[in-house]
C-alpha positions as a printed NumPy array, in Angstrom:
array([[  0.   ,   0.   ,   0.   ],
       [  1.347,   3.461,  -0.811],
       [  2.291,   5.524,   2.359],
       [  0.735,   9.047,   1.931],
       [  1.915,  12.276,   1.752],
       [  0.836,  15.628,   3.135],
       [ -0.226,  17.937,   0.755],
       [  1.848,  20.328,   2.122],
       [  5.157,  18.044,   1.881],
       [  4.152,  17.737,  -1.681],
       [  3.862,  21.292,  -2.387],
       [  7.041,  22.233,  -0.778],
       [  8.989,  19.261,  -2.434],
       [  7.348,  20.509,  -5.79 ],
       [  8.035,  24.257,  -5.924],
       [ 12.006,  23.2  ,  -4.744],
       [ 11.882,  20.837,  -8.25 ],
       [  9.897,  23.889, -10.112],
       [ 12.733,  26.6  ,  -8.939],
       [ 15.96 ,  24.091,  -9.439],
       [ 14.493,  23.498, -13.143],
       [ 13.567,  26.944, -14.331],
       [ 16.724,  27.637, -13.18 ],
       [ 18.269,  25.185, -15.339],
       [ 15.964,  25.082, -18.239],
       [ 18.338,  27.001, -20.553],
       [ 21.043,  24.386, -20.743],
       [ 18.315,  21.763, -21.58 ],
       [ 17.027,  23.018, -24.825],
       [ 20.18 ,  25.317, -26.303],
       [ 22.731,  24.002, -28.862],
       [ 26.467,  25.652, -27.547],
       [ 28.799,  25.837, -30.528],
       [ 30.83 ,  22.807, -29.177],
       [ 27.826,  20.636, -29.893],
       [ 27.346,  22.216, -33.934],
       [ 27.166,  19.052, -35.146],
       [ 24.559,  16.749, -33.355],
       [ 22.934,  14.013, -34.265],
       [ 20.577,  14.595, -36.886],
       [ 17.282,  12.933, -38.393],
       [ 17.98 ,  12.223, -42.137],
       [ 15.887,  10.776, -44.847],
       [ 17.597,   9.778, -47.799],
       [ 20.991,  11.558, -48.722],
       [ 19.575,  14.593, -46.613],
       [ 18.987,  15.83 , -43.096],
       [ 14.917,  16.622, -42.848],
       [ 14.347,  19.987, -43.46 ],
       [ 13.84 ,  22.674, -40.698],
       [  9.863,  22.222, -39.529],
       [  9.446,  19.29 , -42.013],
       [  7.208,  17.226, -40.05 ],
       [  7.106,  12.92 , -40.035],
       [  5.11 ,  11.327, -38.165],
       [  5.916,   8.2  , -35.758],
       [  3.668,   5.821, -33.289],
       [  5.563,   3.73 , -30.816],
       [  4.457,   0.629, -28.838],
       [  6.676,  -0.79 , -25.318],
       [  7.831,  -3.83 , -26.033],
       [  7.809,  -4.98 , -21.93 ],
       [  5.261,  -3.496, -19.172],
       [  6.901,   0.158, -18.203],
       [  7.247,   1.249, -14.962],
       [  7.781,   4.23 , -12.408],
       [  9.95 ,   3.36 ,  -9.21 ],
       [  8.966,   5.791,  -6.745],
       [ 11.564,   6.559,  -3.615],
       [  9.165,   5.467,  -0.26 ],
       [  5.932,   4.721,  -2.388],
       [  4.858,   2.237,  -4.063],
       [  6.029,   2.124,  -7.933],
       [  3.473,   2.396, -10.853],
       [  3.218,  -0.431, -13.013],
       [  1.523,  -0.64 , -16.177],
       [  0.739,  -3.054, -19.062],
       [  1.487,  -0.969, -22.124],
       [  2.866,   2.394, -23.352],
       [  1.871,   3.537, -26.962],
       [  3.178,   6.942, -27.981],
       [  2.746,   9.704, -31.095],
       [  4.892,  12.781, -31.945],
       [  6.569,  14.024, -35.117],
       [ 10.024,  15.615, -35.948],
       [ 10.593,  19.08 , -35.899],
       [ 13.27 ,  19.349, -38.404],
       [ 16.532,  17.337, -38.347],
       [ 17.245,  17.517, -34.523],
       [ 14.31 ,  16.888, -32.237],
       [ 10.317,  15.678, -32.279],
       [  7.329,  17.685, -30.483],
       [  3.814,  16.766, -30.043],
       [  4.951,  13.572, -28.176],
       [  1.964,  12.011, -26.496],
       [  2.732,   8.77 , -24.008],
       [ -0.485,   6.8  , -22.909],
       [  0.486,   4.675, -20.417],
       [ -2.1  ,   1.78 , -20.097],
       [ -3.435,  -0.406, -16.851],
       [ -1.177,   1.605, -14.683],
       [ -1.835,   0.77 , -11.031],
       [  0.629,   1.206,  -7.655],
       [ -0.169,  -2.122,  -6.021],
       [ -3.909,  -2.662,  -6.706],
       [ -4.809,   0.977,  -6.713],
       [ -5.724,   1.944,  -9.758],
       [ -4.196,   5.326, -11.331],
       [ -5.264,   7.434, -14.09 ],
       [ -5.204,  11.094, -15.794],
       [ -7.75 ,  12.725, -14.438],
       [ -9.052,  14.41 , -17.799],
       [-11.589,  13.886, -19.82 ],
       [-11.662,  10.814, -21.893],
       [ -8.781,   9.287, -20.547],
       [ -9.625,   5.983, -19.614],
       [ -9.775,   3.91 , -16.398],
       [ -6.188,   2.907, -15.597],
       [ -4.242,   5.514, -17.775],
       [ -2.013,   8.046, -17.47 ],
       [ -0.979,  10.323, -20.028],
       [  2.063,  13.006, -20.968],
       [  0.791,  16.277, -21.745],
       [  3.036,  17.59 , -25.1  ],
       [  6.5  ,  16.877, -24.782],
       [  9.343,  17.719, -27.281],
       [ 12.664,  15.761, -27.559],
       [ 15.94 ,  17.054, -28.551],
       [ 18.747,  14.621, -30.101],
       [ 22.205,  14.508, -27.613],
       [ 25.591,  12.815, -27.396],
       [ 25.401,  10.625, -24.685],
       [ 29.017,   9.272, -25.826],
       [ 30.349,  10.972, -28.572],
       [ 33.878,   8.512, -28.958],
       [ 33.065,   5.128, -30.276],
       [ 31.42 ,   3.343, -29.85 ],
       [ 29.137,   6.646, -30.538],
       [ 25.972,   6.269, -28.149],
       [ 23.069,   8.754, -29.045],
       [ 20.071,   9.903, -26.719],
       [ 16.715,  11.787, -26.716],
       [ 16.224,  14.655, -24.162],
       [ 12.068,  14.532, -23.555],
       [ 10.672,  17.524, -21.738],
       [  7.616,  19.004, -21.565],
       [  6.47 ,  21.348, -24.444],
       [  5.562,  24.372, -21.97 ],
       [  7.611,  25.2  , -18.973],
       [ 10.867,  22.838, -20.285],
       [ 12.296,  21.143, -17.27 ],
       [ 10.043,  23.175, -14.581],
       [  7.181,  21.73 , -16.574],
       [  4.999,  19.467, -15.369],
       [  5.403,  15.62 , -17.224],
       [  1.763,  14.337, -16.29 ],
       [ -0.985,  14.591, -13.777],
       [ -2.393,  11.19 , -12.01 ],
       [ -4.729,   9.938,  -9.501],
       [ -4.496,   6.717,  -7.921],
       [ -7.811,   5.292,  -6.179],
       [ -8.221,   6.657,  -2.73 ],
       [ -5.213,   9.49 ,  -2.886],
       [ -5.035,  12.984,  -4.227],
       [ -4.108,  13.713,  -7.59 ],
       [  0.033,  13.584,  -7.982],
       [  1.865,  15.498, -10.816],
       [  5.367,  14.222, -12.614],
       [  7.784,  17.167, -13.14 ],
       [ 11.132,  17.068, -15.023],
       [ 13.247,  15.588, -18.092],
       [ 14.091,  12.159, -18.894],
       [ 16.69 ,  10.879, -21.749],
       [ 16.052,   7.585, -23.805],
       [ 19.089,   5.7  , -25.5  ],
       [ 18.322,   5.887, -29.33 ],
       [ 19.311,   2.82 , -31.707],
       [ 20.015,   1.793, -34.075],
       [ 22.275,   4.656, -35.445],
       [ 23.468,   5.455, -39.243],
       [ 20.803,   2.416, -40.399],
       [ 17.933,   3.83 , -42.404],
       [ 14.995,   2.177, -42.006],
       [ 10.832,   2.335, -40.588],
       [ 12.203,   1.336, -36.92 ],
       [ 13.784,   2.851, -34.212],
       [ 14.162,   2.44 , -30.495],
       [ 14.092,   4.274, -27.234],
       [ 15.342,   2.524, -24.136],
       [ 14.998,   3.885, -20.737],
       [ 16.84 ,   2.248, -17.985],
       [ 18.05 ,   2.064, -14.336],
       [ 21.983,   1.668, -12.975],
       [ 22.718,   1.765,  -9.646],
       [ 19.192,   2.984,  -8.833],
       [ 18.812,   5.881, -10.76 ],
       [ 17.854,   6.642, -14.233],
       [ 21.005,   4.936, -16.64 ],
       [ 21.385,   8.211, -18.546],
       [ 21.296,  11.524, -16.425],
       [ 23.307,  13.324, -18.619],
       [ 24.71 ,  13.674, -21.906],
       [ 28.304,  15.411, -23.506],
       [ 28.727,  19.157, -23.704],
       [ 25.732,  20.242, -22.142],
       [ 25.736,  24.348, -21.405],
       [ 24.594,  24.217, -18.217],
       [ 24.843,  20.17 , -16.196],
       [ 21.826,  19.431, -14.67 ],
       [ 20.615,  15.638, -13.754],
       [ 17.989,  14.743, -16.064],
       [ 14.989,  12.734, -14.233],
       [ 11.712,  12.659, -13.862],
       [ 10.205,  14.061, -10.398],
       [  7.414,  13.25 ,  -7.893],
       [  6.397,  14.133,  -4.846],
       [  8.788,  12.187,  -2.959],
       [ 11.86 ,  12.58 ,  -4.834],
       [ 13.485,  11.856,  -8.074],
       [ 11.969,   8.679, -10.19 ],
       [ 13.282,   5.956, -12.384],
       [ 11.348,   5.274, -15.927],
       [ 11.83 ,   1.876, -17.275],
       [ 10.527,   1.121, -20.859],
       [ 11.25 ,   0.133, -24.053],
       [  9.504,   1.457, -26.88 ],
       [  9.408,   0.516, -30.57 ],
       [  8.909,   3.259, -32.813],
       [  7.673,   3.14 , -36.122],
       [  7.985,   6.266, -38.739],
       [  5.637,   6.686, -41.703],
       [  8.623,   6.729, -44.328],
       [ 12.587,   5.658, -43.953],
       [ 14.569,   7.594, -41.664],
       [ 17.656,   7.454, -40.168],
       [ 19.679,   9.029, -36.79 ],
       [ 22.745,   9.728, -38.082],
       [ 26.187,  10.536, -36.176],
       [ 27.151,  13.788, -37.703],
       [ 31.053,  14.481, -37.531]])
């Protein structure tokens, strides 16, 4: 059973997150010179074009999860996702419905309209392509954060049966294979090491800030792995 928490410990432990991230929202979302030549989405011979737009679904291949520090984690039974690129170096308009999400046998869901029993969704996030090792072997990530308010924005909103309704704060970064491979298929992997999310941070970032997701009692670890599937060939290519 999850142990509760006061409002008021949540509101506190949500306006520290809020300040910490505004603070450091710039260093999320800016290119610095060093980093010129990131990743990039190509189709063809050719990067996309500024504000060409693809479109991609996604499915999880295994049941994600939240851990939560103290609580119980969230479990589901699915994530399928949507979003589109924005140009050669990011995707926005990324939707994640999380499906028969419960923490132990309570059942959680987004407490909007037409969301279903037992899901939670993202509001709009965008993603930006990183270096999470630029030496080979080269290993590539995606940045997610939401659309409005960057890393002080909020992720998603949930209530569980019985408790008040939680929000998820912060950024998260996804491994992205396969790289320089065209093709209709890509992945993004989100992992734990050593208890924390696998990839906190990536190379040359302007300002270093851990990138996690955030509840109400403390930072959170996102396990998934999603298949994503583009309406035409594309490839993430390591730029030189």
């Amino acid at each position: 059973m999850e142990l509760p928490m006061s409002p008021g410990m949540c509101k506190i432990k949500r306006l520290a997150v809020v300040l910490c991230g505004a603070l450091a929202f710039s260093g999320l979302v800016a290119v610095p010179t060093a980093m010129a030549a990131l990743p990039e989405f190509y189709k063809g011979a050719n990067p996309i074009a500024a504000g060409a737009v693809i479109n991609f679904t996604s499915a999880s291949e295994a049941a994600p999860e939240i851990k939560f520090p103290i609580t119980t984690n969230m479990t589901c039974t699915s994530a399928a996702d949507e979003g589109q690129t924005n140009g050669p170096k990011e995707v926005r308009n990324v939707f994640v419905h999380l499906k028969g999400c419960k923490k132990g046998l309570l059942g959680c869901k987004t407490p909007e309209r037409g969301v279903a029993n037992e899901e939670v969704v993202t509001h709009a996030l965008r993603g930006v392509l990183v270096y999470l090792k630029k030496a080979a072997p080269t290993e590539v990530g995606m940045v997610y954060s939401p659309r409005l308010g960057g890393a002080a924005g909020v992720v998603t909103t949930y209530k569980c049966t019985g408790f008040p309704t939680q929000s998820i704060v912060g950024t998260v970064i996804g491994e992205v294979r396969p790289l320089n491979a065209e093709g209709r298929e890509w992945k993004a992997i989100f992992e734990e090491m050593g208890g924390m999310q696998k990839f906190e941070k990536y190379e040359n970032e302007v300002v270093a800030m851990p990138h996690h997701l955030v509840g109400c009692t403390g930072a959170l670890v996102l396990l998934d792995k999603e298949k994503i599937t583009w309406e035409g060939m594309t490839e993430v290519k390591i730029m030189a």
